[in-house]
C-alpha positions, 0 to 999 in steps of 0.5 A, spaced: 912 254 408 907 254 414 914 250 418 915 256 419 909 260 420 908 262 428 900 264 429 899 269 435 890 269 436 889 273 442 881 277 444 881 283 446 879 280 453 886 280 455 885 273 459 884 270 453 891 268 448 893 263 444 900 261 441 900 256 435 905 254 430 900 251 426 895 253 422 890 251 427 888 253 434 883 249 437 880 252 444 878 246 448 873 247 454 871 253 451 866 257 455 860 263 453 864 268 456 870 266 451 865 269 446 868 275 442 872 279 438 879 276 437 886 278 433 888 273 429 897 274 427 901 271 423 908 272 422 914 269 417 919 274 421 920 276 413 914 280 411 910 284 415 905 281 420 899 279 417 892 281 422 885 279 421 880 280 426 874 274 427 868 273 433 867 267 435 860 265 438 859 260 443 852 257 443 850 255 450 842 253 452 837 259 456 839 260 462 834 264 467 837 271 469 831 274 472 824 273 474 820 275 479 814 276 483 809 281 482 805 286 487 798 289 483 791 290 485 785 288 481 783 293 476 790 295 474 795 294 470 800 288 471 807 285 469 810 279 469 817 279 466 822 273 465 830 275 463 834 268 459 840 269 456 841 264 451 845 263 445 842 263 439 836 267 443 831 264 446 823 263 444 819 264 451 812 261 453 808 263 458 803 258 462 798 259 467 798 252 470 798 248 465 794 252 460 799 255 455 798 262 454 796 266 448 798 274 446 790 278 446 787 272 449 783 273 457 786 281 456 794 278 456 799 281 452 806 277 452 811 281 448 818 278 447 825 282 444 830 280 445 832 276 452 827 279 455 819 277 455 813 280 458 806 278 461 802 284 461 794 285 464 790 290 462 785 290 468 788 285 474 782 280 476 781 275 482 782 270 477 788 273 474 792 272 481 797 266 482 802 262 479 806 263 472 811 260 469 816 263 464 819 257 459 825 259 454 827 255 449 832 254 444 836 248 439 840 246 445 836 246 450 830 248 456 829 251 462 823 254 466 821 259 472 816 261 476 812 267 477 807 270 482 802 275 481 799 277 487 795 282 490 795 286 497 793 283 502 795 276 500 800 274 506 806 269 505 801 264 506 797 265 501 804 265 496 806 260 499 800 256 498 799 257 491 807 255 490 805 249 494 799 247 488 805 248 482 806 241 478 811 237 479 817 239 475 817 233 472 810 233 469 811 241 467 818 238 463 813 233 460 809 237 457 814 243 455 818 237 451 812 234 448 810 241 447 816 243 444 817 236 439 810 237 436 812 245 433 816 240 429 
């Protein structure tokens, strides 16, 4: 019965369509912005078409969209703030150096919903300024960057210096990896 049978699954992002006449559609090479809402039809030419409607979800590790420096003077409020997009969502960790950072301790505040994560300060301090590093995480993978706080008056020399003292890219993964295994 299926022989005769044709299968039209199209999204409702019209660059997206395929036609099988089999009970199966395999899509090869799919990418995340194929993620979505799709029809699925099926015909005999002999009754009325049967129509269902399915999302297909494609999982992918988090991908850093946004994190930038930040300008606050002592004894103010300051935030830093990365954005990841990652299916399924990503977990965040903040660093300061190499030291993990926990929420409430040293007057920081790090709130996460959703793909967003903040860093907040209560009451910016000399010590608080420099360089942070904003981790996101999920099953399929892990990717960092790095976030300045900074002060008036500090020129570009200044960042650039704190830059300049960052680990190396391998020692941070490193440690970010054996971190992650041993949640395990």
């Amino acid at each position: 019965m299926f022989q005769d049978m044709l299968y039209v699954v199209h999204s409702r992002v019209p660059t997206s369509r395929f036609i099988t006449e089999g009970e199966y559609v395999e899509i090869t090479a799919i990418t995340k912005e194929q993620s979505g809402v799709y029809e699925c039809i099926s015909t005999n030419y002999v009754s009325a078409p049967d129509v269902r409607i399915l999302r297909v979800t494609v999982n992918y590790p988090p991908v850093i969209s946004r994190a930038r420096n930040t300008l606050t003077g002592v004894g103010q409020k300051g935030m830093l703030q990365c954005e990841a997009s990652a299916v399924p969502l990503a977990d965040f960790e903040w660093y300061k150096e190499d030291k993990k950072l926990l929420n409430g301790l040293h007057g920081v505040k790090i709130e996460n919903k959703g793909k967003q994560s903040m860093l907040t300060f209560f009451n910016v301090s000399e010590e608080d300024y420099g360089n942070y590093t904003c981790v996101a995480m999920n099953a399929l993978g892990i990717t960092n960057a790095s976030v300045i706080l900074y002060g008036p008056g500090m020129h570009d020399l200044d960042i650039n210096s704190a830059i300049s003292h960052l680990p190396t890219r391998l020692s941070l993964f490193m440690i970010l990896l054996t971190l992650h295994f041993l949640t395990f």
